[in-house]
N, C-alpha and C positions, 0 to 999 in steps of 0.2 A: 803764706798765711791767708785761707779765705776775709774773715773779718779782720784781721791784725791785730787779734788778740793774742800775745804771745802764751798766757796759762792756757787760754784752750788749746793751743798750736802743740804747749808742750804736755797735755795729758793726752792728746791724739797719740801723741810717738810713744808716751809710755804706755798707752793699750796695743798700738801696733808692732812694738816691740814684742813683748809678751804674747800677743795671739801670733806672730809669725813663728815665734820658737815653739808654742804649741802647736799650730799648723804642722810641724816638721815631727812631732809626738804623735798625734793622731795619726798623721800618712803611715807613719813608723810603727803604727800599732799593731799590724797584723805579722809581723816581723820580730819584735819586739816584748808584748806583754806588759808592760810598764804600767799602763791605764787601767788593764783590767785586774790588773794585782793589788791597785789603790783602789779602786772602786769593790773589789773581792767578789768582780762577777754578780755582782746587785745587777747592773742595767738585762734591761726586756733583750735587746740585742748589740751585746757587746761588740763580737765582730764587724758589726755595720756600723755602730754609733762613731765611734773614735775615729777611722778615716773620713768619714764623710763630715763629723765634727772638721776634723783638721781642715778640711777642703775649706768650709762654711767659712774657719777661721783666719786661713789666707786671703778668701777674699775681701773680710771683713777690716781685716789689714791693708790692703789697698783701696778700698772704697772709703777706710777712716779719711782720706785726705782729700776725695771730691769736691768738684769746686761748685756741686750743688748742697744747697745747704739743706734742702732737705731729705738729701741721701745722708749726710750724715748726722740725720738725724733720724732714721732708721735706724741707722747702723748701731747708735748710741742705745737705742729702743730693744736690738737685737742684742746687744753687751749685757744690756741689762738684762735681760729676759733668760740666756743662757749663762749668765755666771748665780741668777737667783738658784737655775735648777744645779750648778754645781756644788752650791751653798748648800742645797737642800739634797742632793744626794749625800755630802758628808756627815750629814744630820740624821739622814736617814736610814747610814748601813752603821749607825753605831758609831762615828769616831769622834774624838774629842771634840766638842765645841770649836776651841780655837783652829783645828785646820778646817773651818769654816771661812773665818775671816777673809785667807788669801784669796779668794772669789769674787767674797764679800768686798774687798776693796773696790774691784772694776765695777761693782754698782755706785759705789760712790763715783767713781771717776765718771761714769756716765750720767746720773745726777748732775753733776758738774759742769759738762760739758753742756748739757741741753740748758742750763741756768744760763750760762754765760750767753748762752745762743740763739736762746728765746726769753722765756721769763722764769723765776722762779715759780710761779704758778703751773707753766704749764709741764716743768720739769718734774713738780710731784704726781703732776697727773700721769705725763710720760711714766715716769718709773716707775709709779704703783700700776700701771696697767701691763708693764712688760713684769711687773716684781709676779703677779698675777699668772701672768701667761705659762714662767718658769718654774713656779709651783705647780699647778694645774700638769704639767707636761713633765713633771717629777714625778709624781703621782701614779701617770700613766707609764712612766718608763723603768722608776727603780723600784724593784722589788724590796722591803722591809728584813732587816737583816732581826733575824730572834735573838741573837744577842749582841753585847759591844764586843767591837775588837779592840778597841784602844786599853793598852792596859792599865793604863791610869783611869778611867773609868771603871773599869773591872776592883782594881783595887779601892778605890772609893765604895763602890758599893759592897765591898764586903766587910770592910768596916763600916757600914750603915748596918749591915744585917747581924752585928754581932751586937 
């Protein structure tokens, strides 16, 4: 444990956890399909996004544990940044709200971390600048889906329109 804070120690392993099993989904994407079938072919470039994602996310998994404290705190900067824009691709091809959330969690856990590790001041600033950057770069990347896919959305609004 850098600081010996054992919560920060133990939300590091639960993001490094996770990004290393996706790591192993992105490398596997071009192989696979899995990514671009949840995402329904929204992103700008599919084929390049998900392995190179995976790469990003391996090493984001082995750098969560540097024993500089301000690489991991990029790193937290970067968590945050790229689960905003996964948040907001699920948002933005149309699928329920809640498979938002699961994203949405590692922004909180990066919030978290940079609290524990600097201040809470500067952890809103950190996260709303990276919350920023993942929008901004959703935007640029996922294409708008014309309708929802989720079918519980579909069926809500067709009982609105009746």
């Amino acid at each position: 444990m850098i600081n010996g804070n054992p919560i920060d120690w133990a939300l590091r392993v639960c993001e490094s956890i996770a990004f290393s099993l996706h790591c192993c989904i992105g490398l596997s994407e071009p192989w696979t399909g899995v990514m671009k079938g949840v995402t329904e072919g929204s992103l700008v470039y599919n084929n390049f996004f998900f392995p190179l994602a995976g790469i990003f996310l391996g090493t984001i998994a082995y750098l969560n544990f540097s024993s500089s404290n301000a690489v991991v705190i990029g790193v937290q900067c970067y968590i945050a940044a790229f689960h905003t824009g996964a948040v907001f691709t699920h948002l933005r091809v149309g699928h329920h709200p809640a498979a938002a959330a699961a994203p949405g969690i590692f922004i909180v856990l990066a919030f978290a971390v940079l609290a524990i590790r600097e201040s809470f001041l500067f952890a809103v600033m950190a996260t709303l600048a990276s919350v920023a950057v993942g929008v901004a770069l959703g935007f640029v990347l996922v294409k708008p889906k014309e309708e929802h896919s989720a079918p519980l959305l579909s069926v809500l609004e067709e009982q609105e329109s009746e």
